[in-house]
DSSP file (Angstrom, degrees, kcal/mol; ACC not computed):
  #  RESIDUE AA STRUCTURE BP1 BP2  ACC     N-H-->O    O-->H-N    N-H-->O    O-->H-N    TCO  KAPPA ALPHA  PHI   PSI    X-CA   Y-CA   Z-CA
    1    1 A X              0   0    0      0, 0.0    26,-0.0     0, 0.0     3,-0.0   0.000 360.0 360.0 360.0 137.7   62.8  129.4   75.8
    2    2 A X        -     0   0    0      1,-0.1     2,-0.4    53,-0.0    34,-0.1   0.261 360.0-118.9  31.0 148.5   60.9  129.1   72.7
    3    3 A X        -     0   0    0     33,-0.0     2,-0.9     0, 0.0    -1,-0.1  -0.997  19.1-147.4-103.0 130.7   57.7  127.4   72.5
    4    4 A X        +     0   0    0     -2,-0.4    51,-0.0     1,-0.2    32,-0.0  -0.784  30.5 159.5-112.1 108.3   57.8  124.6   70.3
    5    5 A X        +     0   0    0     -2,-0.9     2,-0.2    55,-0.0    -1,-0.2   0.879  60.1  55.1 -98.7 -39.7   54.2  124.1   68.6
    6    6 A X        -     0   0    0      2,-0.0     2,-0.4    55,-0.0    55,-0.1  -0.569  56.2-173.5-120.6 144.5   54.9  122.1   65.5
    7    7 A X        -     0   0    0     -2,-0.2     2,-3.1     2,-0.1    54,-0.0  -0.963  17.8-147.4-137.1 111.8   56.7  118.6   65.6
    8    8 A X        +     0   0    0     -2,-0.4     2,-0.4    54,-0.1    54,-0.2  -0.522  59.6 120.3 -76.7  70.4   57.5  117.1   61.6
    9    9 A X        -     0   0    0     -2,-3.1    -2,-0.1     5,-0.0     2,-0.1  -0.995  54.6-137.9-121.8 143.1   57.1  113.5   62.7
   10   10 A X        -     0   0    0     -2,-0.4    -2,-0.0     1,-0.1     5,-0.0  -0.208  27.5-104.6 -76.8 177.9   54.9  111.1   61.7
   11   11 A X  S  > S+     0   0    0      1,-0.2     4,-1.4     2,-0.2     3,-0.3   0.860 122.6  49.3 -98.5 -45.4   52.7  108.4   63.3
   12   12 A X  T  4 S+     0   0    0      2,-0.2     4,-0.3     1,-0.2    -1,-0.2   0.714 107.7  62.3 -70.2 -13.4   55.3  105.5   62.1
   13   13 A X  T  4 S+     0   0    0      1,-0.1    -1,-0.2     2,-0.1    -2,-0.2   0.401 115.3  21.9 -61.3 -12.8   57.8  107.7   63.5
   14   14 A X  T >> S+     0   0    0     -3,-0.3     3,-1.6     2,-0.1     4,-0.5   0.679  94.0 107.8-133.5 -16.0   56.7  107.7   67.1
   15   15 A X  G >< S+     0   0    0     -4,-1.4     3,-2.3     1,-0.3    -3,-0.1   0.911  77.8  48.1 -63.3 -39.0   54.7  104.4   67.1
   16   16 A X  G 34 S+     0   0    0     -4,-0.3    -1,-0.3     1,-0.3     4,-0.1   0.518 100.8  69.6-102.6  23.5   56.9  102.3   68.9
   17   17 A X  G X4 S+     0   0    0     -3,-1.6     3,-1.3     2,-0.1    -1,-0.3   0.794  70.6 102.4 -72.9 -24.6   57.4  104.8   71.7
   18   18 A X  T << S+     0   0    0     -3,-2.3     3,-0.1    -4,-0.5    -4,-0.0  -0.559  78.0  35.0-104.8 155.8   54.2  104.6   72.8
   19   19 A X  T 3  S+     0   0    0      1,-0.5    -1,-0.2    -2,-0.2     2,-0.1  -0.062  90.6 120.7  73.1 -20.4   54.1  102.4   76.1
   20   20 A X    <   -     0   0    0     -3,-1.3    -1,-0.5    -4,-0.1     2,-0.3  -0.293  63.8-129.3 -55.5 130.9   57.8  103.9   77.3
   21   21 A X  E     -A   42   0A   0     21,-2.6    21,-2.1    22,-0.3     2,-0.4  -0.866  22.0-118.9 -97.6 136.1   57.8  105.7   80.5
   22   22 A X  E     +A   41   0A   0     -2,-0.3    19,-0.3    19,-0.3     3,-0.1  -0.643  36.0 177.2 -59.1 124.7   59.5  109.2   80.2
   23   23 A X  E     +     0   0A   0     17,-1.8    18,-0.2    -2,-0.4    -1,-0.1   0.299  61.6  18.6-127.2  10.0   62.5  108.6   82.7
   24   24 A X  E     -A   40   0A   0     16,-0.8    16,-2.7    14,-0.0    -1,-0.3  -0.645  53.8-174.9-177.2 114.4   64.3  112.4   82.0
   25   25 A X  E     +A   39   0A   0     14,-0.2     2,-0.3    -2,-0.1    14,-0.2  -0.609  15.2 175.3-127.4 120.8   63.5  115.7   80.6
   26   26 A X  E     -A   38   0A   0     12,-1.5    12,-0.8    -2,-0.3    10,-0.0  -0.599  30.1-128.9-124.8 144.6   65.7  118.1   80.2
   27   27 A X  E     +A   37   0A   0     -2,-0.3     2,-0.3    10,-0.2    10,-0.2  -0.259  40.0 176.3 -46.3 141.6   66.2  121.8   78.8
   28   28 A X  E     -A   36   0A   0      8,-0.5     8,-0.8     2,-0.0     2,-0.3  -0.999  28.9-159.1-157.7 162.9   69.2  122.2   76.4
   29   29 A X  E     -A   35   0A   0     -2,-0.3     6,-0.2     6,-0.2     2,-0.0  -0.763  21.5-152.9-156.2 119.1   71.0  124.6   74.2
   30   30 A X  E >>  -A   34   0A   0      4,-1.3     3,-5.9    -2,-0.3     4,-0.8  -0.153  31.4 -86.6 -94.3 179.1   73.3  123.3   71.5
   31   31 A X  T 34 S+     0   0    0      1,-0.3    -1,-0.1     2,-0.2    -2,-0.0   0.546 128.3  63.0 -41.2 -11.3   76.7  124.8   69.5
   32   32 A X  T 34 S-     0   0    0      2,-0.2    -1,-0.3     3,-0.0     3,-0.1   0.440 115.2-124.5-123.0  -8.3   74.6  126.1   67.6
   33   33 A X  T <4  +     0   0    0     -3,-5.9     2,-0.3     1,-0.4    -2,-0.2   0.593  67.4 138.1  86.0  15.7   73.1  128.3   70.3
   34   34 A X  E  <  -A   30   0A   0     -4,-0.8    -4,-1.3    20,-0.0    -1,-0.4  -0.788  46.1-142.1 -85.9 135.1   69.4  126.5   69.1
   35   35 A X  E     +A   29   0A   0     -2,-0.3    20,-0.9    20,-0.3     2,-0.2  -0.389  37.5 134.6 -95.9 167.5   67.2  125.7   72.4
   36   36 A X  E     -A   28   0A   0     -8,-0.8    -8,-0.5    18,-0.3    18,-0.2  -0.460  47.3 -91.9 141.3 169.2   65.2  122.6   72.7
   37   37 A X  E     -A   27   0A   0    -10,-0.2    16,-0.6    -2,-0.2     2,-0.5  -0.058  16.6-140.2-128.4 160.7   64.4  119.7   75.1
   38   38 A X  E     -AB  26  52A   0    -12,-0.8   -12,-1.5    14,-0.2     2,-0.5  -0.926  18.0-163.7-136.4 120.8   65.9  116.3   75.5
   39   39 A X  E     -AB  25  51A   0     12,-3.7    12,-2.2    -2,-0.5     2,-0.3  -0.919   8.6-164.1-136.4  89.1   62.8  113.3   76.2
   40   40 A X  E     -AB  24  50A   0    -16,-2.7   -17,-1.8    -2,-0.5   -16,-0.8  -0.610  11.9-173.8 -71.1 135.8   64.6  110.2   77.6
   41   41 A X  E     -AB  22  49A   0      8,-1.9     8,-3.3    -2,-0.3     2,-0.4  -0.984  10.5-169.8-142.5 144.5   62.2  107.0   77.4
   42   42 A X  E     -AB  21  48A   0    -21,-2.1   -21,-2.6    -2,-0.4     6,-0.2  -0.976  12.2-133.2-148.8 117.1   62.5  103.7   78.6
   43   43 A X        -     0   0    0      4,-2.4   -22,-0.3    -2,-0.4    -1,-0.2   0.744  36.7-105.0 -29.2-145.5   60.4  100.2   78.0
   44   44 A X  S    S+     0   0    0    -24,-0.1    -1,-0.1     0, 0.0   -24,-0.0  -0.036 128.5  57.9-127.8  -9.5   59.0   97.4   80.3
   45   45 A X  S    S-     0   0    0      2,-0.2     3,-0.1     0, 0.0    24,-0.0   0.865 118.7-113.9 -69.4 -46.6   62.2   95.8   78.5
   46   46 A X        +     0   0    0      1,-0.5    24,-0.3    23,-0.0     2,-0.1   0.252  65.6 153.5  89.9  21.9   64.6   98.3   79.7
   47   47 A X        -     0   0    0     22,-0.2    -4,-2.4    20,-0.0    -1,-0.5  -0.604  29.9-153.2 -75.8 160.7   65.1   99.5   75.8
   48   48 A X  E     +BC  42  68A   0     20,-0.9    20,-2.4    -6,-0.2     2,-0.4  -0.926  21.6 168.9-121.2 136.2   66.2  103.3   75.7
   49   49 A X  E     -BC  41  67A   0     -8,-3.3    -8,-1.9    -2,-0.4     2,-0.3  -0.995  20.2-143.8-144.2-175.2   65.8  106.0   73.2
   50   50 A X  E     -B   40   0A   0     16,-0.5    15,-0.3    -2,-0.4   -10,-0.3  -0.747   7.1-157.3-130.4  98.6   66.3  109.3   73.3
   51   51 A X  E     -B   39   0A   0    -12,-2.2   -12,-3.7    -2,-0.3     2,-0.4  -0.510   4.4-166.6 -97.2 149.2   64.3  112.1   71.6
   52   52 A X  E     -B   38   0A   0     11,-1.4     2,-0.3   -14,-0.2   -14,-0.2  -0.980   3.6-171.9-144.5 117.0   65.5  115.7   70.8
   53   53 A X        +     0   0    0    -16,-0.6     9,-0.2    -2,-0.4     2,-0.2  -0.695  14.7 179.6 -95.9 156.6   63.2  118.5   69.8
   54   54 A X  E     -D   61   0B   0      7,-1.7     7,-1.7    -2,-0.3     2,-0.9  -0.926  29.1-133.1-151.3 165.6   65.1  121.6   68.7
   55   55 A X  E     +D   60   0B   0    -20,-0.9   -20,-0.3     5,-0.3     2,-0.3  -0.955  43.7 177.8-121.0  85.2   63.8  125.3   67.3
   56   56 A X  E >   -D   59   0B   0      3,-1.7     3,-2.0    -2,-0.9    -2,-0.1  -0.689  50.3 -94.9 -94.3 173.4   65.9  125.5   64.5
   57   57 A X  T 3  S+     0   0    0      1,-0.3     3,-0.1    -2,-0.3    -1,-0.1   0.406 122.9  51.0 -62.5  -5.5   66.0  128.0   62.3
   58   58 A X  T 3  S-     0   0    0      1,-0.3     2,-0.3     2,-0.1    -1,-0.3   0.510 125.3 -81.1 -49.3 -45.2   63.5  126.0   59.8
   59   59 A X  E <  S-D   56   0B   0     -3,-2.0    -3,-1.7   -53,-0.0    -1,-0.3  -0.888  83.6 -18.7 128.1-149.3   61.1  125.4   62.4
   60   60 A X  E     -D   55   0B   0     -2,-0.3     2,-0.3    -5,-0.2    -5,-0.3  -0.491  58.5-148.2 -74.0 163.0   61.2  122.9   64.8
   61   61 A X  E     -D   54   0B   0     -7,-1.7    -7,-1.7   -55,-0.1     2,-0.2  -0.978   1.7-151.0-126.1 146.3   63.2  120.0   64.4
   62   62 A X        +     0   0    0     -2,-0.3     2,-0.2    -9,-0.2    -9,-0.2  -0.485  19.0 177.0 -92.7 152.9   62.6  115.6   65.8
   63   63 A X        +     0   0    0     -2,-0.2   -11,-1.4   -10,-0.0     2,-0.6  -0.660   1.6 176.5-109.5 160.1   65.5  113.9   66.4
   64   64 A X        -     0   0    0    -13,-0.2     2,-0.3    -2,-0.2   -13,-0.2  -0.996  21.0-135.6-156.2 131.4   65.4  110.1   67.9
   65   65 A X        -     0   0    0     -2,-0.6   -15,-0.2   -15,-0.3     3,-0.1  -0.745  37.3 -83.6 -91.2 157.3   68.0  107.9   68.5
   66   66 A X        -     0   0    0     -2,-0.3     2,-0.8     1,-0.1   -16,-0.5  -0.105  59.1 -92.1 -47.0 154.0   68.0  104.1   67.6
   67   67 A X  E     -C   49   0A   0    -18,-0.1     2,-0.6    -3,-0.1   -18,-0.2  -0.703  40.3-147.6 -70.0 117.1   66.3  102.1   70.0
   68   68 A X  E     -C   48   0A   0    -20,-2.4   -20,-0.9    -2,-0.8     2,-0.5  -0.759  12.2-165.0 -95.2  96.1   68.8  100.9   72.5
   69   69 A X        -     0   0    0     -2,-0.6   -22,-0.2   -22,-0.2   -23,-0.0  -0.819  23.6-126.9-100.8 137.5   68.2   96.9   74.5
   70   70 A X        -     0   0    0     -2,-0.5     2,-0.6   -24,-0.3   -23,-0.0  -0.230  17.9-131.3 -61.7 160.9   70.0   96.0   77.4
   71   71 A X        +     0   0    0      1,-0.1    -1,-0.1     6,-0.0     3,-0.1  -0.974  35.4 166.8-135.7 109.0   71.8   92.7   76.9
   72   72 A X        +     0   0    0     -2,-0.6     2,-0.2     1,-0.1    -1,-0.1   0.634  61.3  13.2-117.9 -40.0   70.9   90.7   80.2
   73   73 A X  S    S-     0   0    0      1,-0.1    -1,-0.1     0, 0.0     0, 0.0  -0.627  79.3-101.0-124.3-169.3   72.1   87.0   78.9
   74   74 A X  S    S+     0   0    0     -2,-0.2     3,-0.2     2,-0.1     4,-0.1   0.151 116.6  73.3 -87.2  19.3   74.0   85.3   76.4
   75   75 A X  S >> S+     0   0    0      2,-0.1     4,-1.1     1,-0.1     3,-0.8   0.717  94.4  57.1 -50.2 -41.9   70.3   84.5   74.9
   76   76 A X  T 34 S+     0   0    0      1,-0.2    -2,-0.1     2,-0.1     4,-0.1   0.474 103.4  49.5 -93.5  27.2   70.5   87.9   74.0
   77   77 A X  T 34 S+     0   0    0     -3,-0.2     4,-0.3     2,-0.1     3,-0.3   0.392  87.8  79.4 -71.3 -35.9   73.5   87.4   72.1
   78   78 A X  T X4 S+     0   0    0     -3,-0.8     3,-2.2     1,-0.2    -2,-0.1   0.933  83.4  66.7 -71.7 -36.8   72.4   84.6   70.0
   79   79 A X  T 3< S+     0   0    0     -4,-1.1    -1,-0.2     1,-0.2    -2,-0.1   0.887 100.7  52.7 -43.3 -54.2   70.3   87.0   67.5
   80   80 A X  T >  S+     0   0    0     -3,-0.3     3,-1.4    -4,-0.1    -1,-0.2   0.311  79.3 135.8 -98.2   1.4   73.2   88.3   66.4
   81   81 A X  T <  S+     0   0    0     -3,-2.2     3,-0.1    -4,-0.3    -3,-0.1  -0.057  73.3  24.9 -43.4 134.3   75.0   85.2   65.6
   82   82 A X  T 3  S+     0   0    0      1,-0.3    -1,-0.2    21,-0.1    -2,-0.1   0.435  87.4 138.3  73.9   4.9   76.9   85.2   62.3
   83   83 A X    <   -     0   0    0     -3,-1.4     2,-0.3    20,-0.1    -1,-0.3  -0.542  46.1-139.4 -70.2 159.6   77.3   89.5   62.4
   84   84 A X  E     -E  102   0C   0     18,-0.5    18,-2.7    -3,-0.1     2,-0.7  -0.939  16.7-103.1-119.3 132.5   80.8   90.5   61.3
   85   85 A X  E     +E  101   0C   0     -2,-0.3    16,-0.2    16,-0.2     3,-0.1  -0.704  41.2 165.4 -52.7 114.3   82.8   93.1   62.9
   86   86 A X        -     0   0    0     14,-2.3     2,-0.2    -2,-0.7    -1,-0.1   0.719  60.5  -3.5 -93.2 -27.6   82.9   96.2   61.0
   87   87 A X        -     0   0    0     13,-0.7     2,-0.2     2,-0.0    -1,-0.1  -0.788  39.1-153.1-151.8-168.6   84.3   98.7   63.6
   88   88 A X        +     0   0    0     -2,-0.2     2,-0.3    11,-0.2    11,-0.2  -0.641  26.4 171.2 175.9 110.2   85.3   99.4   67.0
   89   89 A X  E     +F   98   0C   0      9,-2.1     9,-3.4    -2,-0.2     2,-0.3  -0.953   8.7 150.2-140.3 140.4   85.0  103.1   68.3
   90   90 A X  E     -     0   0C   0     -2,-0.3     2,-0.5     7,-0.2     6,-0.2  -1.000  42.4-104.0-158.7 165.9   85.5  104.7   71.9
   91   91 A X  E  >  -F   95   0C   0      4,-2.7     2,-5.5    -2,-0.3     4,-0.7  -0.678  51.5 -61.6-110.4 161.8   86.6  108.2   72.7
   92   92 A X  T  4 S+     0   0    0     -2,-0.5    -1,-0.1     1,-0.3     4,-0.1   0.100 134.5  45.5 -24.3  -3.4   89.6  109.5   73.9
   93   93 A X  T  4 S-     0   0    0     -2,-5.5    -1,-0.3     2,-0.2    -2,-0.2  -0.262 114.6-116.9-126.7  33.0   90.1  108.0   77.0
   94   94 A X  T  4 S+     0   0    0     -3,-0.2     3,-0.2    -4,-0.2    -2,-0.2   0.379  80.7 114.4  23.2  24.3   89.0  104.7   75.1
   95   95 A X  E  <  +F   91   0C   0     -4,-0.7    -4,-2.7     1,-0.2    -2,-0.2  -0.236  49.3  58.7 -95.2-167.5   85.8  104.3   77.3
   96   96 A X  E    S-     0   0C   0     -6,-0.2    18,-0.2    -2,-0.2    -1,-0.2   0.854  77.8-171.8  34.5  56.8   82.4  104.6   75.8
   97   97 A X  E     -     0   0C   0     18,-0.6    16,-1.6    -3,-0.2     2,-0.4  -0.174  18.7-173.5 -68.9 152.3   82.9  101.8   73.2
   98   98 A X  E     -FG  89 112C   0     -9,-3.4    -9,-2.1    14,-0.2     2,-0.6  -0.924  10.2-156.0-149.6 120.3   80.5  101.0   70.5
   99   99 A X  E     - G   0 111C   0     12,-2.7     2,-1.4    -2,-0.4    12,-0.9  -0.809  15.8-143.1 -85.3 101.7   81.2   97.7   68.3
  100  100 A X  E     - G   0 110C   0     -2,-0.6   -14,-2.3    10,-0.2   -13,-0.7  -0.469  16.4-163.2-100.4  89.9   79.6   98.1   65.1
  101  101 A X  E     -EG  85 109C   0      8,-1.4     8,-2.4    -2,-1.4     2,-0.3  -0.469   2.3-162.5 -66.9 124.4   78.1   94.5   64.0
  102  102 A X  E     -EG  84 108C   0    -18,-2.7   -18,-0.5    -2,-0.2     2,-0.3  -0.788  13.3-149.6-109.5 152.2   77.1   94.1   60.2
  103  103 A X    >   -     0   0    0      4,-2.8     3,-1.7    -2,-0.3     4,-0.4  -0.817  37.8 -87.7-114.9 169.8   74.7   91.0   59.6
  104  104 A X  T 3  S+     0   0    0     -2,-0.3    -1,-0.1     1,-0.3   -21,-0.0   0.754 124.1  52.4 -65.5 -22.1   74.7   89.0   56.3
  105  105 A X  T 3  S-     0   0    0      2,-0.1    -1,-0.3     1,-0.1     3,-0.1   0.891 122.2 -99.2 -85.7 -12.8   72.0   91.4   54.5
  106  106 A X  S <  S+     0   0    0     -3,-1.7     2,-0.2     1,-0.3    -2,-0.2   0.452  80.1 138.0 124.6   9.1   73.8   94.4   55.2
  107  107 A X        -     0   0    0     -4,-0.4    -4,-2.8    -5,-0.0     2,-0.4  -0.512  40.2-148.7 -88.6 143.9   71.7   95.4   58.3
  108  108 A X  E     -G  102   0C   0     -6,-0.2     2,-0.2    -2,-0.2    -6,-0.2  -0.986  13.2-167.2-131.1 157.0   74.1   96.8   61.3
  109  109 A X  E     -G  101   0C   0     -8,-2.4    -8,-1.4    -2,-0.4     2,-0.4  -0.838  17.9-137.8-110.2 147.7   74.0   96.8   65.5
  110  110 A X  E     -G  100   0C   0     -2,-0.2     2,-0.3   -10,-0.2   -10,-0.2  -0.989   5.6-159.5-109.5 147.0   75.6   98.4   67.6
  111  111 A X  E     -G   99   0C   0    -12,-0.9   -12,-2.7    -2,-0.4     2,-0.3  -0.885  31.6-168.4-104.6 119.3   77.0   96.6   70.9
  112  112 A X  E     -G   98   0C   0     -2,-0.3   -14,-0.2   -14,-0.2     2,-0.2  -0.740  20.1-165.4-109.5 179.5   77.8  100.0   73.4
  113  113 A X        -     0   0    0    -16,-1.6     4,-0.1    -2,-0.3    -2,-0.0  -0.837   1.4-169.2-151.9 109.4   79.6  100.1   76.5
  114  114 A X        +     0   0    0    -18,-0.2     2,-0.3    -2,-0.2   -19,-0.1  -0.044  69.1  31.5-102.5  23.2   78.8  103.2   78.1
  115  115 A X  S    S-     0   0    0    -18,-0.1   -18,-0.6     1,-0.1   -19,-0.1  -0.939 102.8 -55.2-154.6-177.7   81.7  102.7   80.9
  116  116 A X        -     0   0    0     -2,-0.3     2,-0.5   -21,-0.2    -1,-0.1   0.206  47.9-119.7 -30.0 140.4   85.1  101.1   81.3
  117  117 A X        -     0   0    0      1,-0.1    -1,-0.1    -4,-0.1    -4,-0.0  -0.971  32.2-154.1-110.2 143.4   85.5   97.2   80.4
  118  118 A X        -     0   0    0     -2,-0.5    -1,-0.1    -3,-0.0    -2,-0.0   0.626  19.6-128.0 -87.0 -11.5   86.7   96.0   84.0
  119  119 A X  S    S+     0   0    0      3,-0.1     4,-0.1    -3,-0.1    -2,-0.0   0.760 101.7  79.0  48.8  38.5   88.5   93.3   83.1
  120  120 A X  S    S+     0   0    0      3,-0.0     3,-0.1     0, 0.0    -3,-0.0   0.546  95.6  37.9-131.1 -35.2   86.6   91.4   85.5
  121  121 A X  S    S+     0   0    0      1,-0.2     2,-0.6     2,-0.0    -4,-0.0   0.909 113.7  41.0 -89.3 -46.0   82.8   90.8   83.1
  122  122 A X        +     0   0    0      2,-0.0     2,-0.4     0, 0.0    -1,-0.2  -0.851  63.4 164.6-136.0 136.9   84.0   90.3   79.8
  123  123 A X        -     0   0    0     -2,-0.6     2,-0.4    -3,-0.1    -3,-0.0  -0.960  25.1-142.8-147.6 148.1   87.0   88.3   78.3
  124  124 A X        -     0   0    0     -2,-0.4     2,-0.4     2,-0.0    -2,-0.0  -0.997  22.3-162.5-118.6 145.2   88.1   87.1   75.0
  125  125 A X        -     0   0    0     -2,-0.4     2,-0.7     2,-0.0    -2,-0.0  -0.972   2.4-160.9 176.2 105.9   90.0   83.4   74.7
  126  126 A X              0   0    0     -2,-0.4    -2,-0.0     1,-0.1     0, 0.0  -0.945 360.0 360.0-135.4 144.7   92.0   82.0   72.2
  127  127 A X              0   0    0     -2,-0.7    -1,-0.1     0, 0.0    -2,-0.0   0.166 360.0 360.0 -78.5 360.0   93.1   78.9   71.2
């Protein structure tokens, strides 16, 4: 492995990391046969993100994922009142959905489901 000295990130880049407990890190080496590390982080919330250093052929390269919050009530539903459905994506075995919500300025969420729907938690009802 590589040592990876130089990180192109910024301070507004990383700020709202800081308080997140590291909760995984793991060694990795992508298609592309580039090594680097994978820095799973988690809140006091339970929000997730996921950071990916890589030694590409450039230098190093950040990656980040959105910030991810668990959805514990229908409170935490109500923000997103008046969002539209734009999409509806899952992969080949149609698990691991993500609903892709657009809000009246043009801002989007995504809603995941990282498993199965059970048919037992979530239902839809029409009149």
């Amino acid at each position: 492995m590589s040592i990876l000295h130089e990180i192109y990130a910024s301070e507004e880049d990383l700020k709202d990391l800081k308080g997140m407990s590291i909760t995984n890190i793991e060694n990795f080496k992508d298609s592309l046969n580039q090594e680097g590390v994978v820095i799973e982080l988690e809140g006091e919330h339970g929000e997730k993100v996921t950071v990916s250093i890589t030694d590409g052929a450039d230098g190093t390269e950040f990656h980040r994922s959105a910030k991810q919050f668990p959805l514990y009530t229908a409170q935490d539903l109500r923000d997103y009142e008046g969002y539209t459905i734009k999409e509806v994506q899952s992969d080949d075995n149609d698990l691991n959905s993500r609903v892709i919500l657009e809000g009246k300025e043009g801002n989007t969420v995504t809603l995941i489901a990282d498993k199965a729907l059970d048919g037992e938690t979530l239902f839809i009802e029409e009149e």
